[in-house]
C-alpha positions in Angstrom: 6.4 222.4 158.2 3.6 220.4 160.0 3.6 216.9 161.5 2.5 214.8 158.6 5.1 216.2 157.0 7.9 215.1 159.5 5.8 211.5 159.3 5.9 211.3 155.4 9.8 212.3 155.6 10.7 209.7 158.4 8.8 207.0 156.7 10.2 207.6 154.0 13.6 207.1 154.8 12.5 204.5 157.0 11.1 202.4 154.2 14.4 203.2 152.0 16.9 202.1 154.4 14.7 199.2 155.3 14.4 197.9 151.6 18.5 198.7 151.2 19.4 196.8 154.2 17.5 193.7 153.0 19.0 194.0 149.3 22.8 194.6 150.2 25.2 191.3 151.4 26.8 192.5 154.5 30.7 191.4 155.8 32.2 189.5 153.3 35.5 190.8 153.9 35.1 189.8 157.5 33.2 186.3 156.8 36.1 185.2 154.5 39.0 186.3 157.2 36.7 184.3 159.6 36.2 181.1 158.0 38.1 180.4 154.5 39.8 176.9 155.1 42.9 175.9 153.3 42.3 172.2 153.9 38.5 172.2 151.9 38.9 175.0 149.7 35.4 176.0 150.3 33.1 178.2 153.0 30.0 178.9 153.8 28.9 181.2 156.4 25.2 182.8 156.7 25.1 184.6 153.6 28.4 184.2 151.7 30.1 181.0 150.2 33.8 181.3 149.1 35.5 178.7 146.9 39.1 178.6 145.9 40.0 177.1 142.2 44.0 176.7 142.9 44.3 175.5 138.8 42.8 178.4 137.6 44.5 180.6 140.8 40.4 182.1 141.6 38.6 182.9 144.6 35.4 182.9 143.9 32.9 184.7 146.1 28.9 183.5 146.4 26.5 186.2 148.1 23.5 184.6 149.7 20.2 187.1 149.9 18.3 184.4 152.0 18.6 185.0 155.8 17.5 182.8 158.4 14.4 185.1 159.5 13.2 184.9 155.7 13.3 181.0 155.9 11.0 181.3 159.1 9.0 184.2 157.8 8.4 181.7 154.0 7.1 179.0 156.5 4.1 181.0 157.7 3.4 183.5 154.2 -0.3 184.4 154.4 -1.0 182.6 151.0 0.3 179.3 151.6 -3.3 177.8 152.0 -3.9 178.5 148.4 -0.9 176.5 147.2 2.0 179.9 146.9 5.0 178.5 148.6 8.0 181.5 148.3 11.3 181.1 148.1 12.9 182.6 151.1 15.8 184.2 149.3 13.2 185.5 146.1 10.4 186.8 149.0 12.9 188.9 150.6 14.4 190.3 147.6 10.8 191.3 146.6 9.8 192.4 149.4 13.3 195.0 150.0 13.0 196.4 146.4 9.4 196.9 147.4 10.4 198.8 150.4 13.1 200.6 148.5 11.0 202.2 145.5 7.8 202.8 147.9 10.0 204.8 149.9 11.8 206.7 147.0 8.1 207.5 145.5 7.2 208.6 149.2 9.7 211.0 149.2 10.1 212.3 145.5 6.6 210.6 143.3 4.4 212.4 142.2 0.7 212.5 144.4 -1.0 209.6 142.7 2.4 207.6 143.0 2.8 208.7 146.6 -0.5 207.2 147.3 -0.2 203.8 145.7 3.2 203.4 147.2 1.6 204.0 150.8 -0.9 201.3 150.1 1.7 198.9 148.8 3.8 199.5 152.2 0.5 199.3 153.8 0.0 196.1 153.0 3.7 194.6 153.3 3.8 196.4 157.0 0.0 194.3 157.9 2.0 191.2 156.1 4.4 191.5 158.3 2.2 192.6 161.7 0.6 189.4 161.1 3.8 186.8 160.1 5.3 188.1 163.4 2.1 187.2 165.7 1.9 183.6 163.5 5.5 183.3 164.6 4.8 184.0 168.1 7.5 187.0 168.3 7.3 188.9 171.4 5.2 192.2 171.4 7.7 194.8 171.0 8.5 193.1 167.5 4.9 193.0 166.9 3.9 196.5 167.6 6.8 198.2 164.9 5.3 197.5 161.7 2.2 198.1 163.0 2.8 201.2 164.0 4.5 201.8 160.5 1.2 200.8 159.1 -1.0 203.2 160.9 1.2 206.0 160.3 1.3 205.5 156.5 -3.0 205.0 157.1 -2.6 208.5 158.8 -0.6 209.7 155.8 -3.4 209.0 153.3 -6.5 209.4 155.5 -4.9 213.2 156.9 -6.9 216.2 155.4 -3.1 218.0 155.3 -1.5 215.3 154.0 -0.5 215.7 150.4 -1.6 212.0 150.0 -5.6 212.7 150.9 -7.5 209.8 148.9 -10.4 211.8 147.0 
């Protein structure tokens, strides 16, 4: 098995775990041990919201997709100066099932679906390169979806690669 193998795999997963991560709630358990008050009946922490109904004996439990990096990354989206404003919680629930399919069709699509896939992760990965430097992140979170980027442009530029543009 050759290099660009190895690259396809890893990015693959990469790109899967990526677009699960951004698509599942994380610790409810452990946000409602941490912060359920008897006195208001309600919380809200990050991404979940808990409410107790005591006349209809219910605890109700609200997940929240929108993270606070998602509310920075909305302010500077790269199509704002042409009137698109996102919502935070909507752009990062596109953008993780966009991860999470391009990196199932990397691994398991067929050639043509491999190849659009890469250019669809292409462009999320220079999306992001470039909402990072707007933000003003430091380099070393620059540099990773860049790097993601080039190796997905080595993936379909590679004369070995299954994913060769013709």
């Amino acid at each position: 098995m050759d290099y660009m193998k190895y690259l396809l795999y890893g990015l693959a997963l990469l790109y899967c775990l990526a677009g699960v991560a951004k698509l599942l709630p994380h610790g409810a358990l452990t946000r409602y041990k941490q912060c359920y008050h008897r006195k208001t009946g309600s919380c809200r922490a990050g991404k979940v919201a808990i409410t107790y109904y005591p006349k209809r004996d219910e605890l109700i439990v609200f997940i929240y997709f929108q993270t606070k990096d998602f509310v920075r990354f909305a302010s500077v989206f790269p199509l704002k100066n042409f009137g698109v404003h996102p919502n935070p919680a909507t752009f990062q629930f596109v953008i993780g099932i966009a991860e999470m399919i391009g990196g199932v069709l990397l691994l398991w699509g067929p050639i043509r679906m491999k190849q659009i896939s890469a250019i669809v992760l292409l462009v999320i990965m220079a999306g992001a390169t470039w909402t990072l430097f707007q933000l003003g992140e430091p380099i070393g979170f620059v540099i990773f979806p860049a790097l993601c980027g080039l190796g997905l442009l080595a993936l379909l530029t590679n004369r070995k690669s299954k994913l060769k543009l013709e």
